[in-house]
C-alpha positions, 0 to 999 in steps of 0.5 A: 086300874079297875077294882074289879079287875083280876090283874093284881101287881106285886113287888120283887125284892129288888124293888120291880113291879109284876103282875099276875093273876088266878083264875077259877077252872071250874070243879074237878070232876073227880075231887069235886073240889074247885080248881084255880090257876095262877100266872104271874112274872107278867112285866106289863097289865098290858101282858097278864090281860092278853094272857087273862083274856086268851086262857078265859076264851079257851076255858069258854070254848072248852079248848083248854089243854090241861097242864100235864106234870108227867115228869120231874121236869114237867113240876121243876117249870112250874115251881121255877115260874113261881121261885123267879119272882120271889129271889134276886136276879142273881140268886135266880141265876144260881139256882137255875144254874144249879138245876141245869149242870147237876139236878135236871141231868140226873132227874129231869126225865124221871117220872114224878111219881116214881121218884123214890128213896133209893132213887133219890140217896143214888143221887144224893151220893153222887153229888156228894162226891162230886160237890162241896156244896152238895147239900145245896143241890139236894135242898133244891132239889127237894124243893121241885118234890115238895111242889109236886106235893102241892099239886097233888102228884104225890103225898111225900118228898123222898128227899127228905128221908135221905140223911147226909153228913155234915164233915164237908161243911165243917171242913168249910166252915174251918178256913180261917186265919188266927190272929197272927196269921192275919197280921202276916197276911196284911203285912205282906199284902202291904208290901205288895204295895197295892194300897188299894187292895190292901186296905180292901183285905184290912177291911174284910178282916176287920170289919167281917164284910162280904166283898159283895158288900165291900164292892158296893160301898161308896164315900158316902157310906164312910163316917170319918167324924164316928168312925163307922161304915154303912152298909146298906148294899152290895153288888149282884150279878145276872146274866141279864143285866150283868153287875147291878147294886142291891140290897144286903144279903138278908135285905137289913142295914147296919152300922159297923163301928171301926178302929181309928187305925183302919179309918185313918188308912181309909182316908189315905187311901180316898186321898190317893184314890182322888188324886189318881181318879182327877188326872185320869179325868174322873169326877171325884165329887159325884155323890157315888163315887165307889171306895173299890173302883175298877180302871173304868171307875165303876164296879169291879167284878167280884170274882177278881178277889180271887187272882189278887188273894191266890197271888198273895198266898202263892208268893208268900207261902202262906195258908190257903185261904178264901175271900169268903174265909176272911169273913169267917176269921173276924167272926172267929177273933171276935169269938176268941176275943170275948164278944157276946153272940149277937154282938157278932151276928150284928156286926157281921150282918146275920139273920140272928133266927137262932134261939140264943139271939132272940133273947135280946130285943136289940144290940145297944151301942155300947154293945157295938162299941165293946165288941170293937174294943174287945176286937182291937185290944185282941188284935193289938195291929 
């Protein structure tokens, strides 16, 4: 590639290479300010040149129609060309899902400059009765308008002035299982007799692991010599490409330390596992091999959590809960149990951008191993 070519590449957080370039319009007659455009999401040189070479043809021969924003609409493909690039394709697919059932049908054929706040708290009211996840949809939202500051279609984003209350996130944030609820809980998905699924619930509440996370794990993750798991990955969906391995949540690794008890039921279960796997003919010693595996031996789909989860709680009369909510529950009994603040944000994977967190450069091993202590004395199962 020439260096002096305006074709520059860039990387996707999953790793893929795109490329895009910027390309001067000339002045603005009314600002007298320069005017620059950028195109990217191009998956080929071959792409962004042809497009490169067309838009300066037309720039040349004055032929260029100028992009007009006239409506939400109009900024929200602006700014989704940009957010695509940025995101994972399953983050990408959410959000556009998100836009597509709820933002764009409300405001999509709004004018951007009339957009105001009454306009936009009707909207906001309206979600909030409908939404769990109501704060989410106006956050994106909010982003289409801060876009259209940017391109100078407007000088404030009116969503930023509409306050909402914070209960419903709150009642969210309160699904969890106390100790004894958990303990009843494993007790009865043991009886289940489905060890499978009952070392992978043990796992989430003992280890505060997505199931994205717990989904992705392979035997090389587990350390049976110092009782640990890597966890280095986890499963991501698109409607592209389906299922699909990618990095962790905030894209960071870590080491989890874990209890005997639970190690010595992984083992069981990796030796009942194989056992099956080689009389249905599966390799077992393939460098990959999944700790969760689905009948084909490959990635189960996250969402199954759910029917194995209801069946549990329904048959056995116990406390609504969520796969998610087991999550909550080890951070939860953590607390409950003594340890430090990031020590939980550590072992559970969190950014840790709170105040409290960067007062420590690091969390030591012997933090890990006494969050695990203080966790399994508490426990006592």
């Amino acid at each position: 590639m020439s260096k002096k070519t305006p074709i520059k590449p860039y990387k996707l957080k999953n790793g893929d290479t795109r490329y895009m370039f910027r390309i001067s319009l000339g002045t603005d007659p009314l600002t007298g300010k320069q005017k620059n455009t950028t195109r990217r999401s191009f998956r080929t040189i071959g792409q962004a040149q042809l497009a490169y070479d067309r838009l300066k043809y037309e720039l040349h021969n004055g032929t260029l129609k100028k992009q007009q924003f006239n409506t939400y609409q109009d900024v929200y493909e602006e700014w989704i060309n940009d957010y695509k690039g940025n995101v994972e394709k399953s983050t990408f697919d959410k959000t556009t899902g998100l836009f597509k059932n709820h933002i764009l049908p409300a405001m999509g054929d709004y004018r951007v400059e009339k957009i105001n706040y009454q306009l936009c708290k009707k909207h906001v009211n309206e979600w909030m009765e409908k939404l769990v996840r109501f704060n989410m949809v106006k956050f994106y939202a909010s982003k289409v308008m801060d876009e259209a500051i940017k391109l100078n279609l407007i000088e404030t984003n009116p969503f930023k002035l509409v306050e909402t209350p914070n209960k419903r996130i709150k009642n969210k944030m309160e699904i969890y299982f106390t100790r004894e609820q958990l303990i009843d809980f494993l007790n009865c998905t043991e009886n289940e007799g489905d060890f499978k699924k009952y070392i992978f619930f043990r796992l989430l509440g003992f280890a505060g692991i997505r199931k994205s996370e717990a989904f992705a794990l392979t035997w090389e993750d587990i350390n049976f010599v110092d009782n640990s798991i890597n966890i280095n990955k986890a499963i991501g969906y698109s409607k592209d490409n389906g299922l699909y391995v990618k990095s962790t949540k905030t894209g960071e690794t870590r080491i989890i330390k874990m209890d005997s008890k639970t190690m010595d039921i992984l083992k069981t279960w990796q030796e009942k596992q194989f056992e099956k796997l080689q009389l249905l003919s599966f390799n077992v010693n393939q460098p990959k091999q999944l700790v969760f595996q689905n009948a084909e031996n490959k990635h189960f789909q996250p969402s199954r959590t759910w029917g194995w989860l209801n069946k549990i709680l329904t048959e056995y009369n116990l406390k609504y809960m969520t796969t998610h909510g087991l999550r909550h529950t080890h951070a939860t009994l953590l607390a409950e149990a003594g340890a430090s603040l990031p020590s939980i944000q550590q072992r559970l994977g969190h950014s840790g951008k709170d105040t409290t967190t960067k007062t420590y450069i690091h969390v030591t091993e012997k933090m890990k191993t006494d969050t695990l202590d203080m966790f399994i004395e508490y426990m006592d199962y």
